[in-house]
Each structure stands twice: as C-alpha cells, then as structure tokens.
mmJSON file of the N, C-alpha and C atoms, coordinates in Angstrom:
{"data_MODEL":{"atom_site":{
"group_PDB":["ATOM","ATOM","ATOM","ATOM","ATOM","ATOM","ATOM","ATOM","ATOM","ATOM","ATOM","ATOM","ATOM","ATOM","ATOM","ATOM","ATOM","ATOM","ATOM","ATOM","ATOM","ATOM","ATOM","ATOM","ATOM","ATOM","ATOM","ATOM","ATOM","ATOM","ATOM","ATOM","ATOM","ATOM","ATOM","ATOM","ATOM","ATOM","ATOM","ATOM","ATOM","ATOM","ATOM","ATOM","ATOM","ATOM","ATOM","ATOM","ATOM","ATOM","ATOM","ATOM","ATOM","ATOM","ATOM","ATOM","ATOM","ATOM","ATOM","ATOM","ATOM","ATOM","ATOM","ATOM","ATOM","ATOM","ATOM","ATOM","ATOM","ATOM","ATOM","ATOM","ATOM","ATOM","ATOM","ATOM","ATOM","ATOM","ATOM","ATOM","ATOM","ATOM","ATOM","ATOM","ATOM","ATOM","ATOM","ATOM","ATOM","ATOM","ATOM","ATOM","ATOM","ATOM","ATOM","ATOM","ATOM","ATOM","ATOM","ATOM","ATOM","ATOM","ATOM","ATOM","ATOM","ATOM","ATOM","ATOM","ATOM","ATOM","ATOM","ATOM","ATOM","ATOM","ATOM","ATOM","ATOM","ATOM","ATOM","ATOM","ATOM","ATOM","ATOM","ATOM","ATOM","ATOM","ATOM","ATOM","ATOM","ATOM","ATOM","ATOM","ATOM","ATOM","ATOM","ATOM","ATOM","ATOM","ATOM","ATOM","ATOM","ATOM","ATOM","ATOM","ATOM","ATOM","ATOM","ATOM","ATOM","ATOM","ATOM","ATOM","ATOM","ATOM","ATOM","ATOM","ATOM","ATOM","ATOM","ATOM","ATOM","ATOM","ATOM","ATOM","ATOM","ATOM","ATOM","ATOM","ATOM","ATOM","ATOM","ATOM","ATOM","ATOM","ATOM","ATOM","ATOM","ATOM","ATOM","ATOM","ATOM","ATOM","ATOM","ATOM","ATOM","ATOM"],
"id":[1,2,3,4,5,6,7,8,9,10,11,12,13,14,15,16,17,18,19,20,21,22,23,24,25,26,27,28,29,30,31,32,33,34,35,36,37,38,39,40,41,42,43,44,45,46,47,48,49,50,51,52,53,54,55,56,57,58,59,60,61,62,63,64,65,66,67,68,69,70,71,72,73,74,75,76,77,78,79,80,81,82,83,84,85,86,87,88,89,90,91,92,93,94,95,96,97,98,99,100,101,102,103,104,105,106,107,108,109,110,111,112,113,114,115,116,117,118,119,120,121,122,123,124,125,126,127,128,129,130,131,132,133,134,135,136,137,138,139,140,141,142,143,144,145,146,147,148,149,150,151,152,153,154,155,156,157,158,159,160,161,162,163,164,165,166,167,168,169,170,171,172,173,174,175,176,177,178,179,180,181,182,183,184,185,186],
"type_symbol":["N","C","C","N","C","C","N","C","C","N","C","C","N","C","C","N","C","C","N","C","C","N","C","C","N","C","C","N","C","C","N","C","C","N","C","C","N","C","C","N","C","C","N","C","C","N","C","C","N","C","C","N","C","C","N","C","C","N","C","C","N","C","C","N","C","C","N","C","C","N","C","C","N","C","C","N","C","C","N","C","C","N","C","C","N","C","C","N","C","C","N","C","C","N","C","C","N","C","C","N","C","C","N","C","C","N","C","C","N","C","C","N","C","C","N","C","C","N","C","C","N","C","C","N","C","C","N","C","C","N","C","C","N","C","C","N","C","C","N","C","C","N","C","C","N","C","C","N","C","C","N","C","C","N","C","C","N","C","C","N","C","C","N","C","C","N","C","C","N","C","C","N","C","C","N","C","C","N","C","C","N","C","C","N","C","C"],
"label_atom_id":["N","CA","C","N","CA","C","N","CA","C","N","CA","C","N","CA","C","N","CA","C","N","CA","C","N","CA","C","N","CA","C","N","CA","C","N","CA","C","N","CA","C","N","CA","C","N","CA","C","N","CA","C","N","CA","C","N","CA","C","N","CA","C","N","CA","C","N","CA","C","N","CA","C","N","CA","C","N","CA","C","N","CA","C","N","CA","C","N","CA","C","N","CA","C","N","CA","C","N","CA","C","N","CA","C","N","CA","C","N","CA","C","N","CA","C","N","CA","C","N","CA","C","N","CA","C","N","CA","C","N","CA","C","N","CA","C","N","CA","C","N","CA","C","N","CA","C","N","CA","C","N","CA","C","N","CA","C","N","CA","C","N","CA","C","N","CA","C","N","CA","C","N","CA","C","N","CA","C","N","CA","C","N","CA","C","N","CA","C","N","CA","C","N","CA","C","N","CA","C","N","CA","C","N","CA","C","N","CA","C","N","CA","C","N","CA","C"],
"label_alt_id":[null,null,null,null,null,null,null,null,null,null,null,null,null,null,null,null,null,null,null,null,null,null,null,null,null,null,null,null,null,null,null,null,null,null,null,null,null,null,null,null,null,null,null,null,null,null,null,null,null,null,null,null,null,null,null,null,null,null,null,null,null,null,null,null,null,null,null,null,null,null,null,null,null,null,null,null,null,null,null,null,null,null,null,null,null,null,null,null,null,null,null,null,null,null,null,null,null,null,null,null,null,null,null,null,null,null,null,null,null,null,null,null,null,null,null,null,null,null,null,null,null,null,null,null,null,null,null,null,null,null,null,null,null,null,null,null,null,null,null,null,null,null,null,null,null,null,null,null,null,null,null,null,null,null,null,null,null,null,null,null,null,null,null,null,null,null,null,null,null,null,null,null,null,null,null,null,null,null,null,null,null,null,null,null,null,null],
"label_comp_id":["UNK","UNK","UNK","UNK","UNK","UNK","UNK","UNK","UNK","UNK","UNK","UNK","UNK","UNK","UNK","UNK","UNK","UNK","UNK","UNK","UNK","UNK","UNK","UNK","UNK","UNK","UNK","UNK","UNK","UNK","UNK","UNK","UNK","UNK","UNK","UNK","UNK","UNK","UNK","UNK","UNK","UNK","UNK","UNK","UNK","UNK","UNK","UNK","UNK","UNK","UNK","UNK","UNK","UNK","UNK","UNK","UNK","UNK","UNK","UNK","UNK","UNK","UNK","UNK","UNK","UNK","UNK","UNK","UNK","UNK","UNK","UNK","UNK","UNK","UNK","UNK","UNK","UNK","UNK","UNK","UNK","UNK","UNK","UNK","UNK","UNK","UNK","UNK","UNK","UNK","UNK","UNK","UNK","UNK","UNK","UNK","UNK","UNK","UNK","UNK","UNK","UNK","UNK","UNK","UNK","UNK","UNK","UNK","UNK","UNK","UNK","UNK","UNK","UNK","UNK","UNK","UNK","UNK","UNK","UNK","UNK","UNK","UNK","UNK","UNK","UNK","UNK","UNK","UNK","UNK","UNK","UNK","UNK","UNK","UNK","UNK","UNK","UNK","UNK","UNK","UNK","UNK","UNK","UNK","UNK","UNK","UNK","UNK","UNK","UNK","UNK","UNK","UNK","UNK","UNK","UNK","UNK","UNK","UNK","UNK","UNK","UNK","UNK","UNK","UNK","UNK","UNK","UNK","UNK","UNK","UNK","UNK","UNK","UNK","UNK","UNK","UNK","UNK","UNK","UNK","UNK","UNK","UNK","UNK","UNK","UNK"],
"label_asym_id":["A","A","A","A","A","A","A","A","A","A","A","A","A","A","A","A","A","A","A","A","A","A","A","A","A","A","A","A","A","A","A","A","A","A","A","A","A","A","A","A","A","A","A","A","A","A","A","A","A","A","A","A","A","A","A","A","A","A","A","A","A","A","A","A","A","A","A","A","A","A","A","A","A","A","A","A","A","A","A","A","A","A","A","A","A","A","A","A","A","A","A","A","A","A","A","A","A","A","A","A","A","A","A","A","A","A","A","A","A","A","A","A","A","A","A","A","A","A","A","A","A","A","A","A","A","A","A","A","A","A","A","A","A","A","A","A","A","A","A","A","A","A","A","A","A","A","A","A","A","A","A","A","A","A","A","A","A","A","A","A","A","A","A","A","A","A","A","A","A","A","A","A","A","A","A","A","A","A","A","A","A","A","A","A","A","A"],
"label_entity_id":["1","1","1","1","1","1","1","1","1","1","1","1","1","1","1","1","1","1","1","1","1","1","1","1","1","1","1","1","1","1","1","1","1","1","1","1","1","1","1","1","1","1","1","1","1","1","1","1","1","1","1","1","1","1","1","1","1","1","1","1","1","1","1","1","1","1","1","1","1","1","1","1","1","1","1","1","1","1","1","1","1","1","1","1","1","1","1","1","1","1","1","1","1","1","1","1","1","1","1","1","1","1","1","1","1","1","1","1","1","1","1","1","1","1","1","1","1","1","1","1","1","1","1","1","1","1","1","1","1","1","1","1","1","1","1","1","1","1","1","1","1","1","1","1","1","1","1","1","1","1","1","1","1","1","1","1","1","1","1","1","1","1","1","1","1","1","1","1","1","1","1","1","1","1","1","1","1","1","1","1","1","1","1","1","1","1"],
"label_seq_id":[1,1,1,2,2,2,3,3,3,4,4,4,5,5,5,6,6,6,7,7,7,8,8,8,9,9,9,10,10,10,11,11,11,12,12,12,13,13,13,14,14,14,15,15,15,16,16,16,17,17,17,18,18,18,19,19,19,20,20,20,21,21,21,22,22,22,23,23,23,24,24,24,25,25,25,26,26,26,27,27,27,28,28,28,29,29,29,30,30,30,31,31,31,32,32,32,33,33,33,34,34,34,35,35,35,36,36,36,37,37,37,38,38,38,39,39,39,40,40,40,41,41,41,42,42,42,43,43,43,44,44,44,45,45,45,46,46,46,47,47,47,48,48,48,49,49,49,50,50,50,51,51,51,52,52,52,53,53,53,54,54,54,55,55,55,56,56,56,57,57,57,58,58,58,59,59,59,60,60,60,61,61,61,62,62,62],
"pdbx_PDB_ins_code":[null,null,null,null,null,null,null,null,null,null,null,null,null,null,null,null,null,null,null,null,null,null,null,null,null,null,null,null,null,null,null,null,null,null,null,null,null,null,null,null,null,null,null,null,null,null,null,null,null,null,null,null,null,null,null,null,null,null,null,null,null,null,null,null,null,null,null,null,null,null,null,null,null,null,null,null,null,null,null,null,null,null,null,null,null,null,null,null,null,null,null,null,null,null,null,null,null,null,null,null,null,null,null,null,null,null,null,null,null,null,null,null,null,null,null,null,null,null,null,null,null,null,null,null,null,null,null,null,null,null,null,null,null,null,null,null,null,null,null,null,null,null,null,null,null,null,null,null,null,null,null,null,null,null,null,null,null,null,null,null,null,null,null,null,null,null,null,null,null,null,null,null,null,null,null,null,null,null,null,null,null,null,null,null,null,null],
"Cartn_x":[23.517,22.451,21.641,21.628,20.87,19.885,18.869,17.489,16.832,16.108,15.896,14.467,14.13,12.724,12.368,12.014,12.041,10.916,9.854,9.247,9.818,11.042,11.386,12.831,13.196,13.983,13.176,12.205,11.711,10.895,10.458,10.265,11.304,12.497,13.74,13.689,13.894,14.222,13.07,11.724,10.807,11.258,11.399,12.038,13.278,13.989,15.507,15.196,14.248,13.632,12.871,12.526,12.33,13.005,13.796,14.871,16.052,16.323,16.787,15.839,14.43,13.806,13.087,13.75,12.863,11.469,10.928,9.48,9.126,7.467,7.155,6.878,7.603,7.472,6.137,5.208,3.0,2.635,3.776,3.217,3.54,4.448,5.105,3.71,3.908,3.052,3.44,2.893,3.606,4.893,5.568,6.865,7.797,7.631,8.493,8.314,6.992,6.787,7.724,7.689,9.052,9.913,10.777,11.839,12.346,11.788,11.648,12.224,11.673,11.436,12.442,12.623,13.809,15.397,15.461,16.4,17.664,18.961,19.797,19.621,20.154,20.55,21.162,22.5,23.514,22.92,21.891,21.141,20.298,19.573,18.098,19.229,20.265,21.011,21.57,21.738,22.36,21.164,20.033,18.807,18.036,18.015,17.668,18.55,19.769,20.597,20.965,20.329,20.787,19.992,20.122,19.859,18.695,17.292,16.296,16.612,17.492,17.307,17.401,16.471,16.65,15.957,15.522,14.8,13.576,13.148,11.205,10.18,9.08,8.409,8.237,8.063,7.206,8.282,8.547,9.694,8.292,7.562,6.764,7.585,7.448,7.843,8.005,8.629,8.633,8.45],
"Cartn_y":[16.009,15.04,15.235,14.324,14.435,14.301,14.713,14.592,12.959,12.371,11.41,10.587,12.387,12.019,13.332,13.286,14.485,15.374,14.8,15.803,16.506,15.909,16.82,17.692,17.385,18.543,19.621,19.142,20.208,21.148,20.395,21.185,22.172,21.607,22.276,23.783,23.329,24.365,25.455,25.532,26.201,26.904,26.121,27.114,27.781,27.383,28.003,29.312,29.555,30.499,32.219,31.322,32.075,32.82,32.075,32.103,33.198,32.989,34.191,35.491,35.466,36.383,36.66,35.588,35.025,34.99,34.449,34.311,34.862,34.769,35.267,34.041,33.868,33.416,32.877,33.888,33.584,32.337,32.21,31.359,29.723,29.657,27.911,27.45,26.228,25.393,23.984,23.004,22.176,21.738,20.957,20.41,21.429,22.683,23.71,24.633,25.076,25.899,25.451,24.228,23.604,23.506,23.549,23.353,25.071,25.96,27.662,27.815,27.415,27.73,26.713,25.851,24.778,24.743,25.305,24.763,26.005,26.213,26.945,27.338,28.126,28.502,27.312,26.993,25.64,24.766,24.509,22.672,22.529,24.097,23.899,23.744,24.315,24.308,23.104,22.577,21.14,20.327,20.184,19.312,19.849,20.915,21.19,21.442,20.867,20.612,19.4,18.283,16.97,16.672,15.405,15.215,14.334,15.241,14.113,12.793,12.487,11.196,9.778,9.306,7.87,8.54,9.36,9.207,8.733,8.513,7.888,9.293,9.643,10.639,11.241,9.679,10.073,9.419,8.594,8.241,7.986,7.145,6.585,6.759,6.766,7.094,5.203,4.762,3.386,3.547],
"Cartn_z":[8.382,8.38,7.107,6.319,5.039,5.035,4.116,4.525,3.965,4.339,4.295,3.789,2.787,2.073,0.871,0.085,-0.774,0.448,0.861,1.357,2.602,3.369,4.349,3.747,2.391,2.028,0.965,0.848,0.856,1.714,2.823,3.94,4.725,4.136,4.738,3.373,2.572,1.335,1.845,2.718,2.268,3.66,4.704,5.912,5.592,4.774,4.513,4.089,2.467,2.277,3.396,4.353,5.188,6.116,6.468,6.869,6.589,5.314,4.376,3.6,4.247,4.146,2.391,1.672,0.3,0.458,1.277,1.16,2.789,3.097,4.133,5.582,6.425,7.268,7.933,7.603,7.939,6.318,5.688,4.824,5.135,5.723,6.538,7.241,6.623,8.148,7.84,9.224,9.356,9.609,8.663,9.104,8.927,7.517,7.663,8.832,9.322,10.677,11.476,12.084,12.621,12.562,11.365,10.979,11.415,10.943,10.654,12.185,13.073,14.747,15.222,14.532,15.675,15.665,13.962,13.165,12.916,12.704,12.399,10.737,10.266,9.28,8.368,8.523,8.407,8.618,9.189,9.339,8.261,8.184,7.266,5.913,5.213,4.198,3.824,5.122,4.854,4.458,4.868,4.695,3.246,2.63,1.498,0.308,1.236,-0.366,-0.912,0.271,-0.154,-1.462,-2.435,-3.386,-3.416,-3.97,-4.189,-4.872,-5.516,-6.263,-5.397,-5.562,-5.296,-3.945,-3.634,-1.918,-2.452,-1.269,-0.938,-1.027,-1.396,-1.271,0.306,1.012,2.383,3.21,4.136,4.983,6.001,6.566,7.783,9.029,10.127,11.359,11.885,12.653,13.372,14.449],
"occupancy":[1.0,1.0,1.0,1.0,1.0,1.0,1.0,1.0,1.0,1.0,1.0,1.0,1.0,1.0,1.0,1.0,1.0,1.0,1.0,1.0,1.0,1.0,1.0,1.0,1.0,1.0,1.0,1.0,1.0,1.0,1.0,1.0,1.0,1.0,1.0,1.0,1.0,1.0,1.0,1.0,1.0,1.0,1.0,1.0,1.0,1.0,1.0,1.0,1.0,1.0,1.0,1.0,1.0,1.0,1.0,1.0,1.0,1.0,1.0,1.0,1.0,1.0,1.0,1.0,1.0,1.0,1.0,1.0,1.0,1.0,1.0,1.0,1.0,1.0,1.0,1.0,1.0,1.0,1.0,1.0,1.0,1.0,1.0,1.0,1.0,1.0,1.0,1.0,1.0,1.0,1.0,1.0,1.0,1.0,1.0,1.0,1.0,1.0,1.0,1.0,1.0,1.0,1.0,1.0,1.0,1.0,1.0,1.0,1.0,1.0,1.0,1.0,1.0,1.0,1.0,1.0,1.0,1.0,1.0,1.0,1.0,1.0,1.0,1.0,1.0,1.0,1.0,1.0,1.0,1.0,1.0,1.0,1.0,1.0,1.0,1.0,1.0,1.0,1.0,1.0,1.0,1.0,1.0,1.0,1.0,1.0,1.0,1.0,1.0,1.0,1.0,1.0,1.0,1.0,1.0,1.0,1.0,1.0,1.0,1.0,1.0,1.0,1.0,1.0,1.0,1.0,1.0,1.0,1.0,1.0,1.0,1.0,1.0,1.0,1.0,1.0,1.0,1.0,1.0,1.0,1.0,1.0,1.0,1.0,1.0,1.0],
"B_iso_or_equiv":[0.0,0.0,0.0,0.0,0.0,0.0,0.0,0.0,0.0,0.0,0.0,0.0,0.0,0.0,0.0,0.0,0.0,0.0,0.0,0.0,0.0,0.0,0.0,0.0,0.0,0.0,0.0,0.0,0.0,0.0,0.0,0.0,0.0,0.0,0.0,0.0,0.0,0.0,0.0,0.0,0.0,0.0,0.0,0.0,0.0,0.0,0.0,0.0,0.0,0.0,0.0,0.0,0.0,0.0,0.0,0.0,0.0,0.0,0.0,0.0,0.0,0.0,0.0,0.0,0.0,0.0,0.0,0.0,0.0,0.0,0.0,0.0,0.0,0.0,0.0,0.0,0.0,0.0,0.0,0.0,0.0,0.0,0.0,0.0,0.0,0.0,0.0,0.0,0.0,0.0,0.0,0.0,0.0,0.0,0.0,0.0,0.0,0.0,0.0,0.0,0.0,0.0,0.0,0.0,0.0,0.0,0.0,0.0,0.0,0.0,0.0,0.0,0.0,0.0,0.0,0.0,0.0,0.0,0.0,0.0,0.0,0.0,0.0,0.0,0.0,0.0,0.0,0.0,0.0,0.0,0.0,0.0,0.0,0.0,0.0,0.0,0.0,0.0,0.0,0.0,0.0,0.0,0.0,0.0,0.0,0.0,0.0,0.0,0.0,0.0,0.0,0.0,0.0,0.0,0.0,0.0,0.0,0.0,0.0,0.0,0.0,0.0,0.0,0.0,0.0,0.0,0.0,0.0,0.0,0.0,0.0,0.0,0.0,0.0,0.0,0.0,0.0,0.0,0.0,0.0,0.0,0.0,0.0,0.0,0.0,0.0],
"pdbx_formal_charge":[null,null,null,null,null,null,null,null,null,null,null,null,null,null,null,null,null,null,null,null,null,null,null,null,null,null,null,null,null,null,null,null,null,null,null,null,null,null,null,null,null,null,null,null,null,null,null,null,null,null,null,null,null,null,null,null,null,null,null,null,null,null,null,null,null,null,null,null,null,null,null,null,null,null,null,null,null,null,null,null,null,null,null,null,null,null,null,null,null,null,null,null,null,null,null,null,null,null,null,null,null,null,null,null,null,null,null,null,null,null,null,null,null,null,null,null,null,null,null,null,null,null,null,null,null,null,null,null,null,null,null,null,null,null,null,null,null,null,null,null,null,null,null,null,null,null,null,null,null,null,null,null,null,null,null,null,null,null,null,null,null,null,null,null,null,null,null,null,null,null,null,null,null,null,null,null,null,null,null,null,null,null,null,null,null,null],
"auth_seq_id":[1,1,1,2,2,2,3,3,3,4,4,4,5,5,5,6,6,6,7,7,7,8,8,8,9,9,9,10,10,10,11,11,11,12,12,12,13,13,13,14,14,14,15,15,15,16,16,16,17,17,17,18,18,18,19,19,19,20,20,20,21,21,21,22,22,22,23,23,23,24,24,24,25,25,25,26,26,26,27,27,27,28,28,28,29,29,29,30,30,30,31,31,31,32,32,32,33,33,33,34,34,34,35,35,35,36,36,36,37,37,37,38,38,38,39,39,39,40,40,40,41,41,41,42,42,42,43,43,43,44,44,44,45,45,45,46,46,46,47,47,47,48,48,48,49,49,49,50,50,50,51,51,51,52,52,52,53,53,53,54,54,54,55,55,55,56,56,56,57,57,57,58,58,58,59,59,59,60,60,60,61,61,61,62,62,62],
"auth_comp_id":["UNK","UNK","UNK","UNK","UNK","UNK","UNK","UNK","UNK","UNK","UNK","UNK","UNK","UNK","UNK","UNK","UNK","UNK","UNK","UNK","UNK","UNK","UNK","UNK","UNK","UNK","UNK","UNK","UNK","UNK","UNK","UNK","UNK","UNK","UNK","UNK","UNK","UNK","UNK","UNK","UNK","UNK","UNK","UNK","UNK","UNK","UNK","UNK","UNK","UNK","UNK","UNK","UNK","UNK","UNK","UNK","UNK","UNK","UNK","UNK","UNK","UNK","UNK","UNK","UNK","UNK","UNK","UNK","UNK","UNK","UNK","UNK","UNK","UNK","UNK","UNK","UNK","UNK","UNK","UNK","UNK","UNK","UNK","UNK","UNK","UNK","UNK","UNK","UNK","UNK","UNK","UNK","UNK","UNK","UNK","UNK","UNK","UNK","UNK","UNK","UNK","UNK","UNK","UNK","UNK","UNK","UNK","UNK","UNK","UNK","UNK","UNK","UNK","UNK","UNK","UNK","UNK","UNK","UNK","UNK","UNK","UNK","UNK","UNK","UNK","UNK","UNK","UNK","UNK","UNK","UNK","UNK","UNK","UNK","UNK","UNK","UNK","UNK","UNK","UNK","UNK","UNK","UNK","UNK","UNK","UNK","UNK","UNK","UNK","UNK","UNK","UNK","UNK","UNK","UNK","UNK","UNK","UNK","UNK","UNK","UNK","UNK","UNK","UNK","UNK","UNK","UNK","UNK","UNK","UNK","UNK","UNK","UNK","UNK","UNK","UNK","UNK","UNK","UNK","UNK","UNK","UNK","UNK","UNK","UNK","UNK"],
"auth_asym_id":["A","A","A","A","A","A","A","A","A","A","A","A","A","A","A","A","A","A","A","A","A","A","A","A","A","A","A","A","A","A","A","A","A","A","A","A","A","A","A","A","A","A","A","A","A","A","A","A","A","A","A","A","A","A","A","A","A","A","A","A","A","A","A","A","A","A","A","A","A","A","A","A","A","A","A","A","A","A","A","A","A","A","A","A","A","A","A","A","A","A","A","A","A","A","A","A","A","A","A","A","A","A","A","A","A","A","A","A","A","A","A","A","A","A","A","A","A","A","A","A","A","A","A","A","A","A","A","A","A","A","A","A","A","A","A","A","A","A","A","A","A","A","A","A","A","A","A","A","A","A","A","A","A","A","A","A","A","A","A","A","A","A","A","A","A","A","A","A","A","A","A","A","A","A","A","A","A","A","A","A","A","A","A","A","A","A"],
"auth_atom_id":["N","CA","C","N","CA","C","N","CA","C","N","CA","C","N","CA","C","N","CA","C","N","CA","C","N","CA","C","N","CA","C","N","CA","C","N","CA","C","N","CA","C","N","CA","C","N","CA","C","N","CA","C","N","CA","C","N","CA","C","N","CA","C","N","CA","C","N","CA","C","N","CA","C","N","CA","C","N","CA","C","N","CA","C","N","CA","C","N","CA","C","N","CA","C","N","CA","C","N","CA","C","N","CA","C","N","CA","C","N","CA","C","N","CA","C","N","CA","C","N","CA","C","N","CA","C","N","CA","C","N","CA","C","N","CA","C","N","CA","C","N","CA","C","N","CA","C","N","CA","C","N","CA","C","N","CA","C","N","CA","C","N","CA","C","N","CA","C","N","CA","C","N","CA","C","N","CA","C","N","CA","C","N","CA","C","N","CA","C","N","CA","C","N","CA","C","N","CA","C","N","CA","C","N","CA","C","N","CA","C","N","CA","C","N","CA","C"],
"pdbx_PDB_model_num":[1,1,1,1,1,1,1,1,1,1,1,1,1,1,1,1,1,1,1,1,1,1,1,1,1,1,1,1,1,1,1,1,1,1,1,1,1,1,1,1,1,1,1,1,1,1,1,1,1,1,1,1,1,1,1,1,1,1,1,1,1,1,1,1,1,1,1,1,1,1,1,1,1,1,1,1,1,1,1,1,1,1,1,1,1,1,1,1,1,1,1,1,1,1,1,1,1,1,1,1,1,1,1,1,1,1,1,1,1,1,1,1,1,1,1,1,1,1,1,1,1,1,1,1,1,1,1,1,1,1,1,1,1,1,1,1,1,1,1,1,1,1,1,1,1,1,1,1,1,1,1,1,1,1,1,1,1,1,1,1,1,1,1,1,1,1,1,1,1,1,1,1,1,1,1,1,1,1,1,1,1,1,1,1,1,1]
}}}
C-alpha cells in the first residue's frame, strides 16, 4: 500500500526509524506514534519508501 501523501510517508519513515532503533521512540507523536504502535516492520518500509513525487502535501479525509 503506497503512501498516499508526502506527509504520511513521512510519518511512516519517522516510525520506521524507531522502529529500527535509529531514533528514540519518546520522540514520535501523532500520526507516527500510531503508525510506531499499529504498524509491522514491512508495512512502515513499504509506506516510507514510496516516492514523494507528484503526491499532495496533505491528503483530507472524505
């Protein structure tokens, strides 16, 4: 599943980080806190490696 906004692959990239013990876990909040707590290893990788180009900054909810 690709990510579908620069800001939620990078919300993914910042839980991935954590994840792999790069950065400190008390530093996430928001959509990465979530991502950190919901998400596999392989999902968060897949969502922060898709390609910003051509995405939207923000993606609105319907």
């Amino acid at each position: 599943m690709p990510a579908k906004s620069k800001a939620q692959q990078m919300a993914a990239g910042a839980a991935l980080a954590a994840v792999r013990g790069e950065t400190d876990e008390s530093e996430l909040k928001g959509a990465s806190r979530e991502m950190f707590d919901s998400m596999t290893e392989d999902e968060l990788e897949e969502l922060a490696s898709t390609s910003r180009k051509g995405k939207p900054r923000h993606v609105k909810d319907s």
